[in-house]
C-alpha positions as CSV (number, residue, x, y, z in Angstrom):
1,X,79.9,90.6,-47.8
2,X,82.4,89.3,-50.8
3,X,82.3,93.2,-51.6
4,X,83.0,94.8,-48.3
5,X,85.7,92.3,-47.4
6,X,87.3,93.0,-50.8
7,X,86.7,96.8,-50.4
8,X,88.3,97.2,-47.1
9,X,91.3,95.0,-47.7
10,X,92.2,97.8,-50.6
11,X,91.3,100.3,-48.5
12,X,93.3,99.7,-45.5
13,X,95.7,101.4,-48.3
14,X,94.4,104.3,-48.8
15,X,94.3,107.3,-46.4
16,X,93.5,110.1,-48.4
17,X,90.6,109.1,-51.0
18,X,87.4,107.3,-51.1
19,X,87.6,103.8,-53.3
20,X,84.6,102.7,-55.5
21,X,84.1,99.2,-56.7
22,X,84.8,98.9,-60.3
23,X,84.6,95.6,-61.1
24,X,83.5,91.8,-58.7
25,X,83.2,88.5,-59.8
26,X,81.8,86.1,-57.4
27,X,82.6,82.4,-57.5
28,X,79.8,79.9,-55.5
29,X,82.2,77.3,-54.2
30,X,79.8,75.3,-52.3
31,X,75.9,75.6,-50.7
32,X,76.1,77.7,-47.2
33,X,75.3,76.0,-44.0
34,X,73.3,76.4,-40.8
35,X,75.9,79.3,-38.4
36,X,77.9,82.2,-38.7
37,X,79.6,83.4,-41.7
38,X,83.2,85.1,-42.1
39,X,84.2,87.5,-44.5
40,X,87.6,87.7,-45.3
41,X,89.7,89.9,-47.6
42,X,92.7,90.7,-48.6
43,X,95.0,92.9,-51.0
44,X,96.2,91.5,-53.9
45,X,98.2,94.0,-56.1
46,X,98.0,97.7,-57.1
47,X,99.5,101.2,-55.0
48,X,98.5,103.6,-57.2
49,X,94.8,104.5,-58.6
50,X,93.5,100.6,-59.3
51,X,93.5,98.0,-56.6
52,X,92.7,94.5,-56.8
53,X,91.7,92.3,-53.9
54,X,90.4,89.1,-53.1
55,X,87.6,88.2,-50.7
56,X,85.9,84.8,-49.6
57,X,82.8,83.5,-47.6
58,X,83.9,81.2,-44.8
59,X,81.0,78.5,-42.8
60,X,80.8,77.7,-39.3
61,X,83.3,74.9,-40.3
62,X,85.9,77.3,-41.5
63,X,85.1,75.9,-45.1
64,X,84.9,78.1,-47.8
65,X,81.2,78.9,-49.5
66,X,82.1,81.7,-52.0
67,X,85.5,83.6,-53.5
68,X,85.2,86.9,-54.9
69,X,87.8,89.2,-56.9
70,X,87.2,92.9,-57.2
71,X,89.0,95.9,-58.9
72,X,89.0,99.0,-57.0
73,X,89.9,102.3,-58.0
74,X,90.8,106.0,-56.2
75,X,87.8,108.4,-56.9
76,X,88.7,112.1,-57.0
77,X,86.8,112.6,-53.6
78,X,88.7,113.7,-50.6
79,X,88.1,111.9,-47.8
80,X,88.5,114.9,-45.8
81,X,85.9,116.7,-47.8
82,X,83.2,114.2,-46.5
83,X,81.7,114.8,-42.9
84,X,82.9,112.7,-39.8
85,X,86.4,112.2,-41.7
86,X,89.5,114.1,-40.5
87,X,93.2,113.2,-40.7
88,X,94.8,112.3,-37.6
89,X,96.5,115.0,-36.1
């Protein structure tokens, strides 16, 4: 969950290519509880090729379980190359 929450805050950047995860650290913070769990993410630096974001695990409480940080970095696949993906028109 760290992962896709991280993933998709540095993709919400990118139109054109697929991203791959290059790097994640994960930080336990504290033991999960009993309830739903939120992901969140969100973009830290990077425009270019590399991205970094940040993610974290949130408990039915709102308090946090787990952080993650992840580098990730432009492939040289098109997104349009791949089936179900067009641009808008």
């Amino acid at each position: 969950m760290l992962d896709d929450a991280g993933f998709y805050a540095a993709n919400s950047l990118v139109s054109d290519r697929f991203l791959l995860t290059t790097a994640f650290n994960l930080l336990f913070t504290s033991p999960l509880k009993a309830g739903p769990i939120t992901a969140e993410g969100r973009w830290i630096s990077g425009h270019r090729r590399v991205f970094v974001a940040e993610s974290r695990l949130l408990d039915a409480d709102g308090e946090e379980a787990a952080r993650g940080t992840g580098t990730f970095m432009k492939s040289k696949i098109p997104l349009s190359s791949l089936d179900g993906y067009e641009f808008p028109a």
